[in-house]
C-alpha positions as CSV (number, residue, x, y, z in Angstrom):
1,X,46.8,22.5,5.3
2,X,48.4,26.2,5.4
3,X,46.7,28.7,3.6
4,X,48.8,30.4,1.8
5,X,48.7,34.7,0.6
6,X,47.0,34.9,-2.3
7,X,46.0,38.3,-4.1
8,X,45.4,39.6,-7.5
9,X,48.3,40.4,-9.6
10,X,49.3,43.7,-9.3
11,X,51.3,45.1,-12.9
12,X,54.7,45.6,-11.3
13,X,54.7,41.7,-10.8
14,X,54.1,40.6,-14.2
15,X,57.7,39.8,-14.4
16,X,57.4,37.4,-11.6
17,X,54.8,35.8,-13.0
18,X,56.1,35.0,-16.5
19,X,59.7,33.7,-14.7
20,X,57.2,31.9,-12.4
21,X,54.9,30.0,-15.4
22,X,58.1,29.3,-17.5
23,X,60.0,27.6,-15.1
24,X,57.0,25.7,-14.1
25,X,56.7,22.2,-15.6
26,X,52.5,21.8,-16.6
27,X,52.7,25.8,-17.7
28,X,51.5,26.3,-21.0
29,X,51.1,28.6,-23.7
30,X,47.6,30.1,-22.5
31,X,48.9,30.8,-18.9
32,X,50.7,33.6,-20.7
33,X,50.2,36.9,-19.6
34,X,50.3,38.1,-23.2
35,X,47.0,36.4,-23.1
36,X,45.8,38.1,-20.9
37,X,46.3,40.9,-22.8
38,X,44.9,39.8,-25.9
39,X,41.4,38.9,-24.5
40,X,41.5,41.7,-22.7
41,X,42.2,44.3,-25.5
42,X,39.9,42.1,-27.8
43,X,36.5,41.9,-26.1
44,X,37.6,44.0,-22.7
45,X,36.9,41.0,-20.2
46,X,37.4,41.4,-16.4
47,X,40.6,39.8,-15.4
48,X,41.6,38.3,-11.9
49,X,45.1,37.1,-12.3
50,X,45.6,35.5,-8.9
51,X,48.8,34.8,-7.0
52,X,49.7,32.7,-4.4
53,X,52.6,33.6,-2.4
54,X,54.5,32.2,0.6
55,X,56.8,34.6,2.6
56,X,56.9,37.0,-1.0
57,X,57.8,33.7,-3.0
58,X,55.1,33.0,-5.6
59,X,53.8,29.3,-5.0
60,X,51.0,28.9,-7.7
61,X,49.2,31.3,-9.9
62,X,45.4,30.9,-11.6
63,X,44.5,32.7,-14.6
64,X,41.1,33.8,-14.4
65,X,38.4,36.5,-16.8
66,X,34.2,37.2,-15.4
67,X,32.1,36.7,-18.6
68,X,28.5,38.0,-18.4
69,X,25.8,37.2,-20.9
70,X,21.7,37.6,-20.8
71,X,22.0,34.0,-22.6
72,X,24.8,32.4,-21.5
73,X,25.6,33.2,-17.9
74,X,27.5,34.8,-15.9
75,X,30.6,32.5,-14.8
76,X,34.5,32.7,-14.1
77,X,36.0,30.7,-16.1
78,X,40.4,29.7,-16.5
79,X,40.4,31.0,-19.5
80,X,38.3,31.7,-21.8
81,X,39.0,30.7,-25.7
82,X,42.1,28.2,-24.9
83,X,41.7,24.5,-24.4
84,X,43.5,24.3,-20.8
85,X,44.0,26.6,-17.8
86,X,42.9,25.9,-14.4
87,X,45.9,26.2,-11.4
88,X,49.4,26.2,-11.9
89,X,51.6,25.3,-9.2
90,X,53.4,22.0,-7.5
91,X,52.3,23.0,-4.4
92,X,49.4,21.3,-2.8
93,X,48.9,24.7,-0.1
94,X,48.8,27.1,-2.8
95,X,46.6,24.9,-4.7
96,X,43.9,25.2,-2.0
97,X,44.7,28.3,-1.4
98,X,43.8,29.6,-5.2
99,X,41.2,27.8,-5.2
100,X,39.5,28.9,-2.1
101,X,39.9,32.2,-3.2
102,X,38.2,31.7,-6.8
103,X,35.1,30.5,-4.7
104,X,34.8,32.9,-3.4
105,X,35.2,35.4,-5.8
106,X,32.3,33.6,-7.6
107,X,30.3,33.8,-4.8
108,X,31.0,37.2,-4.0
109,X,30.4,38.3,-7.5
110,X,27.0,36.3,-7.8
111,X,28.2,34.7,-10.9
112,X,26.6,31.1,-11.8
113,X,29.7,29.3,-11.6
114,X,33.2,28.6,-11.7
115,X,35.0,26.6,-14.6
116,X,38.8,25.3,-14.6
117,X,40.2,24.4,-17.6
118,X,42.9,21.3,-16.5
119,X,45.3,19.8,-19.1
120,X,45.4,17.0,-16.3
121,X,43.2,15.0,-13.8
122,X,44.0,17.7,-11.1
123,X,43.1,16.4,-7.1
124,X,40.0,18.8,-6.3
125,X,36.4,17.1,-5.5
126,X,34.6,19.4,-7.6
127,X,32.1,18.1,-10.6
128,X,33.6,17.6,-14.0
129,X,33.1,16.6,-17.2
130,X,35.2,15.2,-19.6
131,X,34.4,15.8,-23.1
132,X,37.3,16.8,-24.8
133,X,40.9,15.5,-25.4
134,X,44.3,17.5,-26.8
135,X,45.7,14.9,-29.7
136,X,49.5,15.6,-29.4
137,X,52.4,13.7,-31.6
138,X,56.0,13.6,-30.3
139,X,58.3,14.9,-33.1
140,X,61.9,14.2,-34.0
141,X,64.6,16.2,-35.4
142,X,64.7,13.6,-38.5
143,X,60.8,14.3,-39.4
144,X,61.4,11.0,-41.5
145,X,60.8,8.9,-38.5
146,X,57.6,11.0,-37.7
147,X,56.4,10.3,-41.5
148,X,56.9,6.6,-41.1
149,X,54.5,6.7,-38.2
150,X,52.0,7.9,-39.9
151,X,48.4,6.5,-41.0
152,X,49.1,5.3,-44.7
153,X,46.2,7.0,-46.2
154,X,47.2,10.0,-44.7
155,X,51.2,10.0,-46.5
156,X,49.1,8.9,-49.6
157,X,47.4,12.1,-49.5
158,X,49.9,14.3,-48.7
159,X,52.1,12.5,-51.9
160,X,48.7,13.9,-53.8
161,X,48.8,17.6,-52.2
162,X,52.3,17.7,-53.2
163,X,51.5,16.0,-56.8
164,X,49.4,18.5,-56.8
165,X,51.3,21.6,-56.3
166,X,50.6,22.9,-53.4
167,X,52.8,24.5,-51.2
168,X,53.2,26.1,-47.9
169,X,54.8,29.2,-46.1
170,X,55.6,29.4,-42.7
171,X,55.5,33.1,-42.1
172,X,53.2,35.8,-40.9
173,X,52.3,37.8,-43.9
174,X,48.4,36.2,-44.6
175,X,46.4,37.0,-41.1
176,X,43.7,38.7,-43.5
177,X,43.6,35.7,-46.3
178,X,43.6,33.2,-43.4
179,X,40.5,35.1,-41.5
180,X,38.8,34.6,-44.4
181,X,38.9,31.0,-44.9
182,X,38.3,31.0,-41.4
183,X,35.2,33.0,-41.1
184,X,33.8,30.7,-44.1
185,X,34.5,27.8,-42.1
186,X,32.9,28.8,-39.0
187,X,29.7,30.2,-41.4
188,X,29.5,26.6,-42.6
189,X,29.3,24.7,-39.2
190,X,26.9,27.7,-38.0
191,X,29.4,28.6,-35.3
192,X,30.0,32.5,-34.5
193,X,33.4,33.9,-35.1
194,X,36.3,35.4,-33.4
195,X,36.6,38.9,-34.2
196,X,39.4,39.9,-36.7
197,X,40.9,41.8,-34.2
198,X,41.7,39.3,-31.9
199,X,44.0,37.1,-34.2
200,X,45.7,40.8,-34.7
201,X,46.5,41.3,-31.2
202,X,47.8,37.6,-31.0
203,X,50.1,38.0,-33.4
204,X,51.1,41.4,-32.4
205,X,51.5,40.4,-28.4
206,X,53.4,37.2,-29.1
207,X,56.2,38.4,-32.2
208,X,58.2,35.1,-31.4
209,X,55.8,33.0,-30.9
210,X,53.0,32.8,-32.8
211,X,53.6,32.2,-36.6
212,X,51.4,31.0,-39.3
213,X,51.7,28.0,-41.7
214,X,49.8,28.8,-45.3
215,X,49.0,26.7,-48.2
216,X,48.9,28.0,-51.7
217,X,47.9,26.4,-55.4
218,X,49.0,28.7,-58.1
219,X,47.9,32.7,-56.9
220,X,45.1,31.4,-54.4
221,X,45.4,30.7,-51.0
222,X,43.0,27.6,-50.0
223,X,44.6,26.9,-46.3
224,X,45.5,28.4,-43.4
225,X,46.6,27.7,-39.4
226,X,47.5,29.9,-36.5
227,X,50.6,28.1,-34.6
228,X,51.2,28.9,-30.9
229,X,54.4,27.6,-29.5
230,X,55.6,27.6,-26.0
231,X,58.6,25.6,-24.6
232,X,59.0,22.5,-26.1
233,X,55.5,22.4,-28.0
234,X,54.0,24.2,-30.8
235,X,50.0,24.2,-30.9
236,X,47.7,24.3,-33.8
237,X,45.4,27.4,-32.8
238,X,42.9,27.7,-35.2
239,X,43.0,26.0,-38.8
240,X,40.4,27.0,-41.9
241,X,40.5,25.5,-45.1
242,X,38.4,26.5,-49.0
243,X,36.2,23.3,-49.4
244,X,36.0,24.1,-52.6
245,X,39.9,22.1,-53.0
246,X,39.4,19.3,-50.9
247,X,39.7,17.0,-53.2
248,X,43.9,18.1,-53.6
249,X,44.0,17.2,-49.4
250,X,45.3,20.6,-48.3
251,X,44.4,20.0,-44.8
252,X,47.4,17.3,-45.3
253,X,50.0,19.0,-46.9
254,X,49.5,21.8,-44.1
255,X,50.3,19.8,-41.3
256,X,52.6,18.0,-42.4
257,X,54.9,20.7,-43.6
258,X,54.2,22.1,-40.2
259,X,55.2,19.1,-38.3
260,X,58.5,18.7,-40.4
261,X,58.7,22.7,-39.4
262,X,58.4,21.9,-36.2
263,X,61.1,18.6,-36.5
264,X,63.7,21.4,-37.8
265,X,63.4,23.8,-35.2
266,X,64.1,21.7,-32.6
267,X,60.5,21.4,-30.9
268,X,59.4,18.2,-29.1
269,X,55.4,18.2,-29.5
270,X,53.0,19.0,-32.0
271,X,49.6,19.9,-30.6
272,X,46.9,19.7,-33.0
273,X,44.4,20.9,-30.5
274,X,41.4,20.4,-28.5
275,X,38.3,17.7,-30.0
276,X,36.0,15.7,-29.0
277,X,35.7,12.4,-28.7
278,X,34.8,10.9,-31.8
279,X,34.1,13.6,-33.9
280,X,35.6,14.2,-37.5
281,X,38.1,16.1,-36.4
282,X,39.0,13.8,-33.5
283,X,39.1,10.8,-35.9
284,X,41.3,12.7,-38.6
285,X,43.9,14.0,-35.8
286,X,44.2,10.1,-35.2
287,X,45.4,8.9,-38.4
288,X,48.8,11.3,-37.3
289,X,50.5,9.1,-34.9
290,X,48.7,11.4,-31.9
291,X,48.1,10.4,-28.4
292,X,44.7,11.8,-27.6
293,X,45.1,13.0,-23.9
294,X,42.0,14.0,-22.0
295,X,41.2,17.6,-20.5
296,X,39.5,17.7,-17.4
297,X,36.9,20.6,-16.6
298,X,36.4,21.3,-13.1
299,X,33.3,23.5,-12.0
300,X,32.4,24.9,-8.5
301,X,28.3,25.7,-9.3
302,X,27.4,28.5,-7.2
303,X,23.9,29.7,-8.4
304,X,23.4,26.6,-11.1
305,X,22.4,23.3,-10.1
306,X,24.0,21.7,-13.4
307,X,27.5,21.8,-14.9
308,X,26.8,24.0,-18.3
309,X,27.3,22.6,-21.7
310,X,28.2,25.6,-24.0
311,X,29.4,23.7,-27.2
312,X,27.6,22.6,-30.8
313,X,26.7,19.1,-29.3
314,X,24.5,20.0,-27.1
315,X,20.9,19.5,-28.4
316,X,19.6,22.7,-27.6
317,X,21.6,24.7,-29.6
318,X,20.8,23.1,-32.7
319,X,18.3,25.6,-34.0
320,X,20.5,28.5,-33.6
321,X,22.9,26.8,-35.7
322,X,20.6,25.6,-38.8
323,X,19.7,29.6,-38.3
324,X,23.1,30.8,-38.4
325,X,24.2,29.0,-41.4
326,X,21.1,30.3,-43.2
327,X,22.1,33.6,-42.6
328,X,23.9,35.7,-45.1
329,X,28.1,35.2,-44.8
330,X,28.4,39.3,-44.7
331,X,25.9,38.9,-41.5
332,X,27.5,36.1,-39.3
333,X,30.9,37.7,-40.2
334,X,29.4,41.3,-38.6
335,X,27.3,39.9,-35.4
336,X,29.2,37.0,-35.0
337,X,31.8,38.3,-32.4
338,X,29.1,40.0,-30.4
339,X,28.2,35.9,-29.7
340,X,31.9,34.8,-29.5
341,X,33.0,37.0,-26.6
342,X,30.5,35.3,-24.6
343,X,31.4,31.7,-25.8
344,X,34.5,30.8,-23.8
């Protein structure tokens, strides 16, 4: 093996690596440096955007942010509050390369460990685990011939969403109704929330390609979902719903008029986003003529002896969470981002 140049990205190359990531086959939307920027301007996270380069040609690139928390460690994780990151590059020297130097950069640090994100089983002999899939459907430009492939309780309920009279927009004019709903959501499941502020910046650091889909009955808005698209694919970001109109199956009519969106402008894949195994979620993204495809997280533990499981399943947390949704909405909305930043 040839170790290749590898050094953090400076801001005159930025260029290089945005032509770099696009013309990359397993890039993706989060690889973005407008990502970057938008967890960076959010919750003012360290970056290390690192480059690998051979003779000044860029070879492979790995996204990386420090997190530091009294409760939760302090790690190095690619990339915090996006289902996939890890490495990106087709060449097996860079790969090492990048990865030798995140090592040690966790190392030299004295952070607890390092986390890659991979949308794929990538070659390293590092610990994993593998909780979570991405449940992706392959579109059409007829979005007939995605609705026939469809689970038939789910068209029944989107015939009743529609019987109903709901609709939807596809615009970005409802960031604050859909923060709402989502901050009620989150309340409900006792998990801490984003702040406001960083579904701004999204939408203001990607003006082409993040839209919202939004689903109205009468004067009310009862559904909402943040859309991310990149290439071929457009990914369901965040999605919140008012349980309160359940019963009308707005979660249906919301992604299906997104999918049929995505049918007529010419996309390929729609993402409906990370789960896990099993769960509700998991077992509803199903009935949609998805193929669930597993996400591999790679850890190098450098001051831990055990990979870290920072997600609701885990038994520990299961106090904090009957606690948090005791708590007043007004509260968790306020203190809940001081949590999130440190949840990756």
């Amino acid at each position: 093996m040839t170790l290749l140049e590898v050094r953090t990205l400076e801001r005159n190359e930025e260029d290089l690596w945005g032509n770099y990531i696009l013309a990359l086959k397993s890039s993706n939307f989060f690889c973005q440096i407008g990502w970057r920027n938008v967890v960076q301007k959010t919750y003012r996270l360290k970056p290390f955007y690192l480059v690998a380069y051979d003779k000044a040609v860029v070879k492979g690139v790995l996204p990386l942010f420090i997190m530091k928390s009294v409760f939760f460690g302090k790690r190095l994780i690619s990339i915090p509050f996006g289902p996939f990151g890890g490495i990106y590059t087709a060449d097996k020297n860079a790969k090492e390369s990048l990865l030798l130097k995140a090592k040690k950069l966790t190392e030299e640090k004295k952070l607890d460990y390092l986390e890659l994100r991979f949308p794929y089983l990538p070659d390293i002999d590092l610990p994993q685990h593998k909780y979570f899939f991405t449940m992706e459907v392959e579109l059409d430009e007829n979005p007939d011939v995605v609705w026939k492939k469809l689970d038939k309780k789910v068209r029944n309920s989107t015939r009743k969403a529609i019987k109903s009279g709901l609709s939807v927009t596809i615009d970005r004019r409802y960031l604050e109704d859909f923060y709402h709903l989502y901050a009620l959501n989150m309340w409900e499941v006792g998990t801490p929330v984003h702040k406001y502020a960083f579904f701004k910046n999204l939408l203001g650091e990607f003006p082409d390609k993040v839209q919202m889909a939004t689903v109205h009955h009468e004067n009310k808005i009862i559904a909402s979902m943040i859309l991310l698209s990149f290439k071929e694919t457009v990914i369901s970001g965040w999605a919140a719903s008012d349980k309160r109109y359940l019963n009308m199956s707005p979660n249906n009519i919301l992604y299906w008029e997104t999918i049929k969106y995505c049918c007529e402008n010419d996309y390929k894949y729609f993402d409906f986003g990370r789960s896990m195994e099993g769960s509700g979620t998991y077992n509803f993204k199903m009935k949609w003529a998805t193929v669930p495809k597993q996400l591999f997280y790679i850890y190098y533990l450098n001051r831990i002896s055990e990979i870290p499981k920072l997600d609701p399943s885990n038994p520990k947390y299961e106090k904090s969470i009957r606690k948090w949704k005791k708590m007043p909405f007004w509260v968790t909305k306020l203190f809940g981002p001081m949590i999130r930043k440190n949840l990756p």
